[in-house]
N, CA, C and O atoms as a Tinker XYZ file with bonds, in Angstrom:
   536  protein
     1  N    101.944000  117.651000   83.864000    73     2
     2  CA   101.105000  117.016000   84.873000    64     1     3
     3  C     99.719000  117.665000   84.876000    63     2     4     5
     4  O     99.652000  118.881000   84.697000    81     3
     5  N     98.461000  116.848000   85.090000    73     3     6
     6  CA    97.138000  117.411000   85.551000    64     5     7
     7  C     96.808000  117.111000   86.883000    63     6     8     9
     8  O     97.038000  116.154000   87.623000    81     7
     9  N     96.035000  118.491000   87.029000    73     7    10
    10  CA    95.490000  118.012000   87.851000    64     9    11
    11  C     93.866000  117.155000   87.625000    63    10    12    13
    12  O     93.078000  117.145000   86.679000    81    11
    13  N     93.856000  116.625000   88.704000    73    11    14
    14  CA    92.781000  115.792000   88.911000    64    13    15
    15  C     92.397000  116.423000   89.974000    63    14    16    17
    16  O     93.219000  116.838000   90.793000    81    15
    17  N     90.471000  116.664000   90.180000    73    15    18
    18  CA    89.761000  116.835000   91.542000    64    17    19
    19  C     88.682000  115.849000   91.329000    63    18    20    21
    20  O     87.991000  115.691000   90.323000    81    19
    21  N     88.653000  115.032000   92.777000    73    19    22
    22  CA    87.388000  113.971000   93.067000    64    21    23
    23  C     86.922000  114.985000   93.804000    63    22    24    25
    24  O     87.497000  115.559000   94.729000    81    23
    25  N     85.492000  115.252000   93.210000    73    23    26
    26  CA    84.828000  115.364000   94.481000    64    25    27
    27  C     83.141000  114.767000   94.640000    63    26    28    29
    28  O     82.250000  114.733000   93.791000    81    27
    29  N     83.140000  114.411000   95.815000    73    27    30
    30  CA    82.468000  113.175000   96.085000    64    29    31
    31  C     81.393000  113.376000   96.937000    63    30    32    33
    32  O     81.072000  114.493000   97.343000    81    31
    33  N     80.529000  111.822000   97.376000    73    31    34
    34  CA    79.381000  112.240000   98.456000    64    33    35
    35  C     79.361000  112.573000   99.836000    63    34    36    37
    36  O     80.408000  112.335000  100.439000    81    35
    37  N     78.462000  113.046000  100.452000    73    35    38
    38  CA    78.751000  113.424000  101.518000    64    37    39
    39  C     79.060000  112.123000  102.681000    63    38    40    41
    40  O     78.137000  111.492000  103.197000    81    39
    41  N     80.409000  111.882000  102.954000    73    39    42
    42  CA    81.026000  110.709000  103.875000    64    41    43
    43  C     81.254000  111.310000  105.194000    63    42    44    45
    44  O     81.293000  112.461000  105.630000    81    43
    45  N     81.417000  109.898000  105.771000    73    43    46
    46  CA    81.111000  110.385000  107.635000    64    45    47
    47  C     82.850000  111.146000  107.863000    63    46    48    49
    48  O     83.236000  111.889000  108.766000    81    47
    49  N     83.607000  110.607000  106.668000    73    47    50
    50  CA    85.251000  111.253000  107.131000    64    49    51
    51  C     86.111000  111.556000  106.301000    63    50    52    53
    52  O     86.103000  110.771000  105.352000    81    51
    53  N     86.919000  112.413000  106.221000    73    51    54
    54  CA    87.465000  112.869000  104.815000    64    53    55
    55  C     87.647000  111.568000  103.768000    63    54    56    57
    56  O     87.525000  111.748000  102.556000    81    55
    57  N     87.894000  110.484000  104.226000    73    55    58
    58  CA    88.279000  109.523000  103.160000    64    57    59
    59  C     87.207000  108.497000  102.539000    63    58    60    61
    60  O     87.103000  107.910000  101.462000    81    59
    61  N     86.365000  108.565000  103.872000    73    59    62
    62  CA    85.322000  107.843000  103.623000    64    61    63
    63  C     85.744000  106.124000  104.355000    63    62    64    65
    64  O     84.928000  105.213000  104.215000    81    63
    65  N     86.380000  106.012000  104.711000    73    63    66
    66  CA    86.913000  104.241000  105.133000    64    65    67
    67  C     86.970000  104.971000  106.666000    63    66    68    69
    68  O     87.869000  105.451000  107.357000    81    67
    69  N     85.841000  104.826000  106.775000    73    67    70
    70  CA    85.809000  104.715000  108.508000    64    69    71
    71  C     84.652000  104.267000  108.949000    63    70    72    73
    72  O     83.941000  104.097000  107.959000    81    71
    73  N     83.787000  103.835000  110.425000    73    71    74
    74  CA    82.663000  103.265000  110.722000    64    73    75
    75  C     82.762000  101.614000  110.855000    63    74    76    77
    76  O     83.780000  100.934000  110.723000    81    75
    77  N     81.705000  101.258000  111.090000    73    75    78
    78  CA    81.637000   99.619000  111.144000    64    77    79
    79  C     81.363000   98.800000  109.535000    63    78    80    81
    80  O     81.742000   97.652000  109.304000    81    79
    81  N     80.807000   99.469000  108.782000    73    79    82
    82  CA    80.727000   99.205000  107.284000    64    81    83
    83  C     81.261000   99.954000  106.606000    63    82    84    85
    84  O     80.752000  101.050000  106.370000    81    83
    85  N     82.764000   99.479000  105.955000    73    83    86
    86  CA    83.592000  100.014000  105.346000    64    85    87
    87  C     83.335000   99.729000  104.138000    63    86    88    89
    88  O     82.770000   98.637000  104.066000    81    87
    89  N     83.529000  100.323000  102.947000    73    87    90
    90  CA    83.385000  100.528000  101.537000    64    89    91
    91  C     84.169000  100.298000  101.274000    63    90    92    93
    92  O     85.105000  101.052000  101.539000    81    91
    93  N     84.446000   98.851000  100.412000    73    91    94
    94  CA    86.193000   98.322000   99.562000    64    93    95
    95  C     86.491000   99.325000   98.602000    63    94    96    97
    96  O     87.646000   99.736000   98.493000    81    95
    97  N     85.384000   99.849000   97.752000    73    95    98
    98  CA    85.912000  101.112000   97.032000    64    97    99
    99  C     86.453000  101.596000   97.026000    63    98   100   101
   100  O     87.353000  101.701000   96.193000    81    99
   101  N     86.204000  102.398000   98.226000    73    99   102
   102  CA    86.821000  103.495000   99.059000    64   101   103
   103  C     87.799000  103.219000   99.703000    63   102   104   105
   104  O     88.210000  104.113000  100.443000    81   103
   105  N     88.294000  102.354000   99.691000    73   103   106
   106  CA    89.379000  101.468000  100.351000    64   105   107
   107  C     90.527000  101.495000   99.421000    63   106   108   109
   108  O     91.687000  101.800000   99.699000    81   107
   109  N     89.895000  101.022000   97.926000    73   107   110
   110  CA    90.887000  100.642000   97.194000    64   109   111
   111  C     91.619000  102.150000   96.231000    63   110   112   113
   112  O     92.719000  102.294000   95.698000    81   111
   113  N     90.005000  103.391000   96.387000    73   111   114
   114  CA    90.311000  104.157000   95.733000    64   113   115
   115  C     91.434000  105.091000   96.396000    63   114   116   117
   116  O     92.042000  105.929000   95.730000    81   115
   117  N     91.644000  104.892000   97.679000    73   115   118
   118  CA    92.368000  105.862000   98.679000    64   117   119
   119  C     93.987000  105.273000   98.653000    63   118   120   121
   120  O     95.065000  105.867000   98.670000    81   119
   121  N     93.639000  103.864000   98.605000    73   119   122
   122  CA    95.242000  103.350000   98.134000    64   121   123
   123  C     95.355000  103.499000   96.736000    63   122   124   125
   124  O     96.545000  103.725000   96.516000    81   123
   125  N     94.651000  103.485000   95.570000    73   123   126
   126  CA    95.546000  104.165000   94.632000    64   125   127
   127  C     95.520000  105.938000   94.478000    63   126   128   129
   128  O     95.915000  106.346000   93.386000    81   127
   129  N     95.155000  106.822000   95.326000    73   127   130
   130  CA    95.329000  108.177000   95.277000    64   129   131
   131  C     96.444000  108.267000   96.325000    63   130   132   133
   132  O     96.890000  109.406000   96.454000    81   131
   133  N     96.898000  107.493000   96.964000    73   131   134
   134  CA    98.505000  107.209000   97.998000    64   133   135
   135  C     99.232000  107.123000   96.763000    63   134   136   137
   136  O    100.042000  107.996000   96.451000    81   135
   137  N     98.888000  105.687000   95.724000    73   135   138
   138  CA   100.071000  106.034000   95.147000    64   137   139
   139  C    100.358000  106.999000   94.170000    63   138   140   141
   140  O    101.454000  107.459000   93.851000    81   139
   141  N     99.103000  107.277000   93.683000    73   139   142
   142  CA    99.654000  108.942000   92.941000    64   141   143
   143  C    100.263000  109.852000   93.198000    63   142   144   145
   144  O    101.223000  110.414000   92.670000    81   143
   145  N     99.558000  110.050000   94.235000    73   143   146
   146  CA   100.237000  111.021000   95.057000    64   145   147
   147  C    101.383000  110.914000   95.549000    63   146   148   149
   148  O    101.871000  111.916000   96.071000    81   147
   149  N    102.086000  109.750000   95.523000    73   147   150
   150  CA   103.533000  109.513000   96.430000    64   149   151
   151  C    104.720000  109.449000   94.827000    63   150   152   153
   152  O    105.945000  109.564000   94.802000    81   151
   153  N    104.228000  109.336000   94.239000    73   151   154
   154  CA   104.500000  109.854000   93.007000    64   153   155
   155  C    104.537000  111.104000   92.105000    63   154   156   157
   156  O    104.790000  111.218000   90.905000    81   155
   157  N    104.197000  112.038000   93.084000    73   155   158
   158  CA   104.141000  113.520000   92.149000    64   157   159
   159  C    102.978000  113.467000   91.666000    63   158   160   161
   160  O    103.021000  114.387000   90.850000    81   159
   161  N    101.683000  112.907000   91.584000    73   159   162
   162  CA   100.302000  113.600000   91.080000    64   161   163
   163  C    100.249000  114.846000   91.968000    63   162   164   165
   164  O    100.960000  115.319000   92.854000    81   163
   165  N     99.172000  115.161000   91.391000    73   163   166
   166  CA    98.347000  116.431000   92.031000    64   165   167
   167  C     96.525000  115.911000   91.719000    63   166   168   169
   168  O     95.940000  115.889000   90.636000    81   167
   169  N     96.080000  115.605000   92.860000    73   167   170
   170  CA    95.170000  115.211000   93.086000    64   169   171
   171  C     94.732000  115.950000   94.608000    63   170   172   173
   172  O     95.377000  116.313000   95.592000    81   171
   173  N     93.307000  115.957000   94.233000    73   171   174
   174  CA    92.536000  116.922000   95.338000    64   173   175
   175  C     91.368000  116.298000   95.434000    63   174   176   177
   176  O     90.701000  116.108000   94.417000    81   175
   177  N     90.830000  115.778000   96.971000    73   175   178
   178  CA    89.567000  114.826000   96.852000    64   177   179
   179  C     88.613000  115.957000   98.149000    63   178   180   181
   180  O     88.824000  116.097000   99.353000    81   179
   181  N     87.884000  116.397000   97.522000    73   179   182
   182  CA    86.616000  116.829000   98.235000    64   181   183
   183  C     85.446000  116.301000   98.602000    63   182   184   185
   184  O     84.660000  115.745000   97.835000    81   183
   185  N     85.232000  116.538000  100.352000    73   183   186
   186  CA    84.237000  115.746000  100.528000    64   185   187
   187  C     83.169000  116.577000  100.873000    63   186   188   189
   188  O     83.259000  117.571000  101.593000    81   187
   189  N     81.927000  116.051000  100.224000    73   187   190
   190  CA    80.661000  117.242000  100.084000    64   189   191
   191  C     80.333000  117.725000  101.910000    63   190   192   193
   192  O     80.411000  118.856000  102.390000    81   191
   193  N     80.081000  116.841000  102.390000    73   191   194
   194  CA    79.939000  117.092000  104.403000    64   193   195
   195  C     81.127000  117.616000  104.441000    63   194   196   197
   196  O     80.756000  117.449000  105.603000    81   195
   197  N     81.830000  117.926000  104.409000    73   195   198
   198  CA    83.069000  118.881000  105.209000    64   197   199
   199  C     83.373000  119.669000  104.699000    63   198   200   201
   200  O     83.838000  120.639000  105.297000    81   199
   201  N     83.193000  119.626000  102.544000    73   199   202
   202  CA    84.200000  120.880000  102.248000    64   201   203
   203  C     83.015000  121.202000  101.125000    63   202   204   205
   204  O     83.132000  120.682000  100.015000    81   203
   205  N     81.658000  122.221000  101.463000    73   203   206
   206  CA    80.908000  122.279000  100.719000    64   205   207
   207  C     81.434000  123.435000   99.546000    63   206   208   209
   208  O     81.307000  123.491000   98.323000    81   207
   209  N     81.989000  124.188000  100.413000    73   207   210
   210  CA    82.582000  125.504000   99.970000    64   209   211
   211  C     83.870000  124.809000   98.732000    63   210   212   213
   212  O     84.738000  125.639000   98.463000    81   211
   213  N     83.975000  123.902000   98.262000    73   211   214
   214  CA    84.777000  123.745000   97.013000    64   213   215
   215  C     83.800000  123.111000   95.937000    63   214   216   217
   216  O     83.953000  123.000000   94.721000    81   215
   217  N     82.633000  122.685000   96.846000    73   215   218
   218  CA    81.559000  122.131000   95.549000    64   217   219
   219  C     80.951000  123.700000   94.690000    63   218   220   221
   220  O     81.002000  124.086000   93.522000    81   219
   221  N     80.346000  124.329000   96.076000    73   219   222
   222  CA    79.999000  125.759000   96.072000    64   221   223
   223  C     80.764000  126.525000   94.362000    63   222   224   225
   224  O     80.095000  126.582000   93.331000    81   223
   225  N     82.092000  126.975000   94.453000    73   223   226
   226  CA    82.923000  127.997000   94.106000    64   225   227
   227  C     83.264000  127.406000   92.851000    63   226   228   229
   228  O     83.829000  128.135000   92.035000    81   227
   229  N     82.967000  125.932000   92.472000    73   227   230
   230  CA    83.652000  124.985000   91.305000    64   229   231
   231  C     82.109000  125.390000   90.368000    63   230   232   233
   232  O     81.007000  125.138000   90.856000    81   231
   233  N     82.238000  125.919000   89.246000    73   231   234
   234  CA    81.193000  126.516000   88.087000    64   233   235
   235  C     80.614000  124.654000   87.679000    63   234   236   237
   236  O     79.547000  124.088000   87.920000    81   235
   237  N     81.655000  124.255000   87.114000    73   235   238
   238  CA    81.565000  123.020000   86.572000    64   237   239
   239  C     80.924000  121.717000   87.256000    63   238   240   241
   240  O     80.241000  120.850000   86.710000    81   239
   241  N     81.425000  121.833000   88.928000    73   239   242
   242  CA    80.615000  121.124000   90.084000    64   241   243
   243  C     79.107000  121.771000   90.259000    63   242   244   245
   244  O     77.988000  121.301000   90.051000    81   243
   245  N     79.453000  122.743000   90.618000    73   243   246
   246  CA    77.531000  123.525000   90.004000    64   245   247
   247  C     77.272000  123.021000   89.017000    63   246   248   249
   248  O     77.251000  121.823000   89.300000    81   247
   249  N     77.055000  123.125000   88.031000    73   247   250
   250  CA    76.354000  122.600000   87.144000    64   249   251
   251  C     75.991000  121.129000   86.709000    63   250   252   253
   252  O     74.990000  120.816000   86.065000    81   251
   253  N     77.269000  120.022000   87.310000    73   251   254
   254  CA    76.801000  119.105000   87.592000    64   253   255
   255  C     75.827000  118.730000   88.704000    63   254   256   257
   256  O     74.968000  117.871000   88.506000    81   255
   257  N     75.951000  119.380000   89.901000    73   255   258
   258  CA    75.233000  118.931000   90.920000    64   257   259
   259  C     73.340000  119.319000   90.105000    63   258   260   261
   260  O     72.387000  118.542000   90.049000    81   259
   261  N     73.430000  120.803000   89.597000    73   259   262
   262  CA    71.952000  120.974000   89.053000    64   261   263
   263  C     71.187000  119.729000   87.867000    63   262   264   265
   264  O     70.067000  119.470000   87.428000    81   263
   265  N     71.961000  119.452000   87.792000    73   263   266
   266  CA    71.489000  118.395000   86.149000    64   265   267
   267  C     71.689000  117.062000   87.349000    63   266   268   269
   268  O     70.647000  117.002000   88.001000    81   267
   269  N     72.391000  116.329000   87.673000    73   267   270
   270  CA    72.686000  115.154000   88.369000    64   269   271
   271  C     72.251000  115.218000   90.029000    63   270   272   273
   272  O     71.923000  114.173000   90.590000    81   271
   273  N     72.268000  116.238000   90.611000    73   271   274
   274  CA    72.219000  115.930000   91.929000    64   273   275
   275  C     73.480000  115.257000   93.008000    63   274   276   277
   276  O     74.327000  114.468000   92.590000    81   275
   277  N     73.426000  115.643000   94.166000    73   275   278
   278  CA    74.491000  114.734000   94.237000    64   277   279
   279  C     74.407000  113.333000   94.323000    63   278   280   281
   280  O     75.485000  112.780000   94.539000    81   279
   281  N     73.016000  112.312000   94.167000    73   279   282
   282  CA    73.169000  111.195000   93.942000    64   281   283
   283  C     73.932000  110.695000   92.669000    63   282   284   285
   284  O     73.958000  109.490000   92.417000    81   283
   285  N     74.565000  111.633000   91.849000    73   283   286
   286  CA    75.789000  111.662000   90.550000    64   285   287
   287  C     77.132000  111.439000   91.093000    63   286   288   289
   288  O     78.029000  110.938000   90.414000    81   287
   289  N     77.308000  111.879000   92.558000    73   287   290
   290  CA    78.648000  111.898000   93.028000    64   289   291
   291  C     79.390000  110.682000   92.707000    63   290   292   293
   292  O     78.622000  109.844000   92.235000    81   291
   293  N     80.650000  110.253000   92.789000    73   291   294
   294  CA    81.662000  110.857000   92.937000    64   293   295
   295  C     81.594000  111.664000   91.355000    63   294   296   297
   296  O     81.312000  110.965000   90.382000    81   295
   297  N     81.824000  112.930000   91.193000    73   295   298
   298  CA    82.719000  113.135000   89.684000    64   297   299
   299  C     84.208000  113.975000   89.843000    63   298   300   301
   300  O     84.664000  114.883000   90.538000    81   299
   301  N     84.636000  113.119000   88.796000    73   299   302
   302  CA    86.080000  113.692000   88.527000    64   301   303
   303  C     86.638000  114.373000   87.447000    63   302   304   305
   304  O     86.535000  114.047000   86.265000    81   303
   305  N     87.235000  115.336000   87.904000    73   303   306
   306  CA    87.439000  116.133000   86.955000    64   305   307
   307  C     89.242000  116.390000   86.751000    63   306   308   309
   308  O     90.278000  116.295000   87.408000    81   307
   309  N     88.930000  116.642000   85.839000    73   307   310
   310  CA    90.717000  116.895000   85.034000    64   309   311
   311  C     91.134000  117.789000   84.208000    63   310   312   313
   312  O     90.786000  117.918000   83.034000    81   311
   313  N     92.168000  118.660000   85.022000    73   311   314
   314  CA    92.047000  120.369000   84.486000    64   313   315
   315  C     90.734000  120.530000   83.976000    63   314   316   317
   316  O     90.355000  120.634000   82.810000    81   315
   317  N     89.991000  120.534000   85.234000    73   315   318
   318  CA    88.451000  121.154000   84.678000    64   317   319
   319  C     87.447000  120.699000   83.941000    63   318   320   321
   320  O     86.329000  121.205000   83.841000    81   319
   321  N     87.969000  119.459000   83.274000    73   319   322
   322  CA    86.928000  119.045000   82.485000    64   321   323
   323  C     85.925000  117.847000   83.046000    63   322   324   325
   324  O     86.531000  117.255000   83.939000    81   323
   325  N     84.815000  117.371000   82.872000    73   323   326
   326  CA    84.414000  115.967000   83.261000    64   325   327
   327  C     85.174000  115.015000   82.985000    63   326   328   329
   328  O     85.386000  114.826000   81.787000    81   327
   329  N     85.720000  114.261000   83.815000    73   327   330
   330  CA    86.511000  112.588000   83.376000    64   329   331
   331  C     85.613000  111.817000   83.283000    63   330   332   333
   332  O     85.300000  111.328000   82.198000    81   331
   333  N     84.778000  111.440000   84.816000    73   331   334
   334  CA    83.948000  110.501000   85.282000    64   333   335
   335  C     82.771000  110.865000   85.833000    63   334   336   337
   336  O     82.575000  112.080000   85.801000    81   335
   337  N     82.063000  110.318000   86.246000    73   335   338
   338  CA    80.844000  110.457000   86.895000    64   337   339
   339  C     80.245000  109.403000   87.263000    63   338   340   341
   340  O     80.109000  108.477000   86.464000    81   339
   341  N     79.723000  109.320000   88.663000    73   339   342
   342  CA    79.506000  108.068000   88.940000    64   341   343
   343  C     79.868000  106.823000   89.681000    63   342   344   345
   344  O     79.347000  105.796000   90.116000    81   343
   345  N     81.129000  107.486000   89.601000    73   343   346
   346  CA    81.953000  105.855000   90.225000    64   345   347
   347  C     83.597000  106.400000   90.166000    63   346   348   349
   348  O     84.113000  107.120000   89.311000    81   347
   349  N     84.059000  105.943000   91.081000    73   347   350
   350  CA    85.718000  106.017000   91.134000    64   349   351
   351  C     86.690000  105.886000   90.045000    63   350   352   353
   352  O     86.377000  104.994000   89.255000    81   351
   353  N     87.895000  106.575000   89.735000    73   351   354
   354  CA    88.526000  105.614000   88.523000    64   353   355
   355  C     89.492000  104.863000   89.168000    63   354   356   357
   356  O     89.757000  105.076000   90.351000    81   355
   357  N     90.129000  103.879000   88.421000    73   355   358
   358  CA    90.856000  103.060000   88.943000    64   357   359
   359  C     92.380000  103.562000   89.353000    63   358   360   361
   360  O     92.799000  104.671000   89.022000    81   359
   361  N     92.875000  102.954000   89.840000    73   359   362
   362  CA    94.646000  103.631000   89.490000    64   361   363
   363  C     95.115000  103.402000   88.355000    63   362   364   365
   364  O     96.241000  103.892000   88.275000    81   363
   365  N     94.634000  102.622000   86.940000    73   363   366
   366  CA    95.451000  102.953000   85.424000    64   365   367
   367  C     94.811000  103.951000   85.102000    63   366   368   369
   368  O     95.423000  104.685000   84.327000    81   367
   369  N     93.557000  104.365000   85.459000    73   367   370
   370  CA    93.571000  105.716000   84.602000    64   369   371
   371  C     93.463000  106.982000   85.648000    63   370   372   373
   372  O     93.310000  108.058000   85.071000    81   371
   373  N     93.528000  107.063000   87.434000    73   371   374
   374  CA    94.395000  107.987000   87.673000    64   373   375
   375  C     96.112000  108.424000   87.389000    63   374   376   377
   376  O     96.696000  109.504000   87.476000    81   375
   377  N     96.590000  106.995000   87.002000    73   375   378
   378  CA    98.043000  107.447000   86.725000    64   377   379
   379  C     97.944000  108.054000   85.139000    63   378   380   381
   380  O     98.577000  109.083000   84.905000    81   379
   381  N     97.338000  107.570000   84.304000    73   379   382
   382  CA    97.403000  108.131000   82.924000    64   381   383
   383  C     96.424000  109.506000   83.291000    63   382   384   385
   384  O     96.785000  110.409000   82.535000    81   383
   385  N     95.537000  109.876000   84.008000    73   383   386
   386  CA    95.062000  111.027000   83.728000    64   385   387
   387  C     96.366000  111.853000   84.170000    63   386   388   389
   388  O     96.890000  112.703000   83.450000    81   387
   389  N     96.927000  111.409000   85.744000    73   387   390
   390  CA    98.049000  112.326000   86.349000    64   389   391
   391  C     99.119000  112.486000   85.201000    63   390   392   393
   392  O     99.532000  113.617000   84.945000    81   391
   393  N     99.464000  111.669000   84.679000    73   391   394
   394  CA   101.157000  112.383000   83.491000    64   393   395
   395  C    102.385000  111.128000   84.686000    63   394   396   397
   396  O    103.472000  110.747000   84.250000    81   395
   397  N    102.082000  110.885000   85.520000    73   395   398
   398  CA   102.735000  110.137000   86.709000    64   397   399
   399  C    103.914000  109.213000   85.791000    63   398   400   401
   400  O    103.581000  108.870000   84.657000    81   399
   401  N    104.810000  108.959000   86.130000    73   399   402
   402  CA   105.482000  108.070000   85.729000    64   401   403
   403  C    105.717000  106.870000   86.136000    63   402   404   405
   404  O    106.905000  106.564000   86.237000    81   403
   405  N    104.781000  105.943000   86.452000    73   403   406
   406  CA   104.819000  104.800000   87.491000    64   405   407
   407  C    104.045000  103.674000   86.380000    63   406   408   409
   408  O    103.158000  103.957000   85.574000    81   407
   409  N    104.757000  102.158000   86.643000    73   407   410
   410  CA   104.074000  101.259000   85.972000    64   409   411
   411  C    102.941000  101.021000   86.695000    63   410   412   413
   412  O    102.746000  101.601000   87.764000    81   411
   413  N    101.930000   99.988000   86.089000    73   411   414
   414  CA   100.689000   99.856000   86.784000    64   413   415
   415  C    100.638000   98.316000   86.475000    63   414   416   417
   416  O    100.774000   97.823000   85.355000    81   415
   417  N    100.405000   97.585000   87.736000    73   415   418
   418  CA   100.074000   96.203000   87.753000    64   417   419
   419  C     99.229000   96.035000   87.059000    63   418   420   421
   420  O     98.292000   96.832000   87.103000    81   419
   421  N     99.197000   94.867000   86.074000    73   419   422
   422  CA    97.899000   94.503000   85.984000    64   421   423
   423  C     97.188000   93.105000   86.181000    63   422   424   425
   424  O     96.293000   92.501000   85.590000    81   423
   425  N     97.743000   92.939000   86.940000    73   423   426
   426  CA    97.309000   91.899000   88.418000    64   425   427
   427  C     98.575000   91.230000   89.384000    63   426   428   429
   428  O     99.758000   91.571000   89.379000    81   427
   429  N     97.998000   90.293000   90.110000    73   427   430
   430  CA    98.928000   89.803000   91.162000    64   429   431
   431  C    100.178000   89.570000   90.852000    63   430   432   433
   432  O    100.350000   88.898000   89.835000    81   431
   433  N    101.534000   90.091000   91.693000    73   431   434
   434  CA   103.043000   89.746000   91.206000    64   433   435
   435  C    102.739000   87.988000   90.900000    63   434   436   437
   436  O    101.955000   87.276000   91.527000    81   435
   437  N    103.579000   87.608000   89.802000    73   435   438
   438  CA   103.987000   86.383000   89.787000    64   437   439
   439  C    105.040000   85.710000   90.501000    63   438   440   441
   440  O    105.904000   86.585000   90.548000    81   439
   441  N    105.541000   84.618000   91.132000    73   439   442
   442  CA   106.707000   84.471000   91.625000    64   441   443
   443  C    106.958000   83.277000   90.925000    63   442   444   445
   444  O    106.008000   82.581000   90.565000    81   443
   445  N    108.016000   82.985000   90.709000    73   443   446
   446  CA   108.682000   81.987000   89.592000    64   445   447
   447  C    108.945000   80.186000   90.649000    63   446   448   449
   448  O    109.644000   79.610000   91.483000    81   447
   449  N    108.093000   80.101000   90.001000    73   447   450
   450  CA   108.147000   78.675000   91.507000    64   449   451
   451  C    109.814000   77.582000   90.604000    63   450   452   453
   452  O    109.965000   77.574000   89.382000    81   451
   453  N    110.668000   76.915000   91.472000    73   451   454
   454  CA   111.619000   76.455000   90.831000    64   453   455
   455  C    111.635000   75.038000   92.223000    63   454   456   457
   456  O    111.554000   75.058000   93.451000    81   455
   457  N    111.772000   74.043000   91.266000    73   455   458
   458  CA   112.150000   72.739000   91.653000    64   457   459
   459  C    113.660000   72.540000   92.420000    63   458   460   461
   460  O    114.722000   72.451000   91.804000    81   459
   461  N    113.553000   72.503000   93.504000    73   459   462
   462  CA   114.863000   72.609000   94.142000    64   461   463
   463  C    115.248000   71.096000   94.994000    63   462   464   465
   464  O    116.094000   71.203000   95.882000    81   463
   465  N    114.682000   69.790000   94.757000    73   463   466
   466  CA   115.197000   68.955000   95.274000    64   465   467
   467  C    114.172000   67.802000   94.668000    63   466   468   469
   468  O    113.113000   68.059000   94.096000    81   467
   469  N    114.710000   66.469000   94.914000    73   467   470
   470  CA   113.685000   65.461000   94.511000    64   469   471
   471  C    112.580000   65.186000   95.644000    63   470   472   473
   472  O    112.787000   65.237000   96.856000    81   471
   473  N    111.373000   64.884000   95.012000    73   471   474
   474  CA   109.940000   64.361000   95.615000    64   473   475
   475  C    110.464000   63.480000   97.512000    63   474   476   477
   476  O    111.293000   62.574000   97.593000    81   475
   477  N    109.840000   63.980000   98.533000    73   475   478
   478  CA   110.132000   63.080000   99.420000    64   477   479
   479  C    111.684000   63.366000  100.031000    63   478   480   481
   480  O    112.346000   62.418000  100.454000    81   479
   481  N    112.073000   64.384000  100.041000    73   479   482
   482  CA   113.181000   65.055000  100.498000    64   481   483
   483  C    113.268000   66.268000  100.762000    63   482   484   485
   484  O    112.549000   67.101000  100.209000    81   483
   485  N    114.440000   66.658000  101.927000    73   483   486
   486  CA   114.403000   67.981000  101.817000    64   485   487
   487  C    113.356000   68.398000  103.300000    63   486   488   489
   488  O    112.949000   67.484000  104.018000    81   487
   489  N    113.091000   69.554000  103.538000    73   487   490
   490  CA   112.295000   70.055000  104.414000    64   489   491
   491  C    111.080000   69.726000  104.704000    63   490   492   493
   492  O    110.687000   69.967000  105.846000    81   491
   493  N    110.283000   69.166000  103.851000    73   491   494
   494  CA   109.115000   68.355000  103.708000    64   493   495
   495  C    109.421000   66.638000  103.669000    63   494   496   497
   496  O    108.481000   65.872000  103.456000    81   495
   497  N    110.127000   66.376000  103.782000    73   495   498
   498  CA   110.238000   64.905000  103.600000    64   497   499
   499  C    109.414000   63.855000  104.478000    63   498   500   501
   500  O    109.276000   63.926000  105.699000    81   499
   501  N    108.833000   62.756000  103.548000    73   499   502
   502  CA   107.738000   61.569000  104.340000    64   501   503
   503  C    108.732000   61.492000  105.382000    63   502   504   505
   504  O    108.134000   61.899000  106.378000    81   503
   505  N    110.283000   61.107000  105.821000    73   503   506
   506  CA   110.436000   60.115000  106.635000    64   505   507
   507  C    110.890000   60.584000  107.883000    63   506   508   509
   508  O    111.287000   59.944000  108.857000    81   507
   509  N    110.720000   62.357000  107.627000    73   507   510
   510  CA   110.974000   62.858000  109.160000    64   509   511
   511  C    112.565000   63.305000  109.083000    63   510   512   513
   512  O    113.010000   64.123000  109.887000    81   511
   513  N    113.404000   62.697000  108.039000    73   511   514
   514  CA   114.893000   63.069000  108.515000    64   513   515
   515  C    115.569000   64.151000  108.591000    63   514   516   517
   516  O    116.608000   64.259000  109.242000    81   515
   517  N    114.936000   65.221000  107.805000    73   515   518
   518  CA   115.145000   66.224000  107.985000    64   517   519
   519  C    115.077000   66.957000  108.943000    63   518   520   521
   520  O    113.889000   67.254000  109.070000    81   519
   521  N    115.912000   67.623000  110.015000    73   519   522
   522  CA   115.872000   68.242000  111.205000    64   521   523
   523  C    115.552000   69.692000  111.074000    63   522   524   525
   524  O    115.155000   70.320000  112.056000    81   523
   525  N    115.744000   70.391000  109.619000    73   523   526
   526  CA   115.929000   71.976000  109.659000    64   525   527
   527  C    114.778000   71.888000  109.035000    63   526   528   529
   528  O    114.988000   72.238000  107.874000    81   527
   529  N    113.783000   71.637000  109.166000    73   527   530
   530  CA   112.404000   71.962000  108.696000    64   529   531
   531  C    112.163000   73.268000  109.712000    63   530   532   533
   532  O    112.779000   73.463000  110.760000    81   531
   533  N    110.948000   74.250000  109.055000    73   531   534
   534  CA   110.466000   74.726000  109.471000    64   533   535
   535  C    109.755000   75.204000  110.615000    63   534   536
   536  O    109.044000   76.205000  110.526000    81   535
């Protein structure tokens, strides 16, 4: 397993999804670091306003912040190294950075639609006869 550390811009709350203008990003990036995490990752998200002292003590976060600034934020790092910069990763490549053992959608479940009666019958029917409708 790796670890992974986000650490990110300075947000009004550890997660950042709080206030009257919420960030889908940040929305979407916090539900896939749930599911890493509920999965055995090891993931650590630092937020520059609350936890300066891990930007501080990180050699590698120094030196990004001097070259980039934190208008570079979010960057992520993995056992130490640069992953990203810039922008969030998704949940396929937090689960492949984590080692995680979890499949990853790659889009909406399908549901198998099946023909279960003839046209004009049934629960929907034109003529009303059906009583156990909905």
């Amino acid at each position: 397993m790796s670890k992974i550390e986000v650490f990110e811009p300075a947000l009004c709350c550890a997660t950042g999804v709080c206030g009257v203008d919420v960030d889908q990003h940040l929305v979407t990036f916090s539900a896939d670091l749930d599911f890493v995490c509920g999965r055995g990752g090891d993931v650590s998200r630092y937020n520059l306003a609350s936890e300066p002292l891990a930007f501080a003590t990180n050699h590698a976060v120094q030196t990004f912040l001097q070259v980039a600034g934190s208008d570079g934020l979010p960057l992520v790092l993995v056992d130490g190294v640069t992953a990203m910069t810039g922008r969030y990763p998704d949940r396929a490549q937090l689960v492949a950075w984590s080692g995680v053992k979890a499949p990853v959608s790659t889009g909406p479940a399908m549901l198998p639609i099946t023909e279960t009666g003839s046209p004009g019958t049934g629960c929907c029917s034109s003529d009303g006869s059906d009583t156990t409708c909905c």
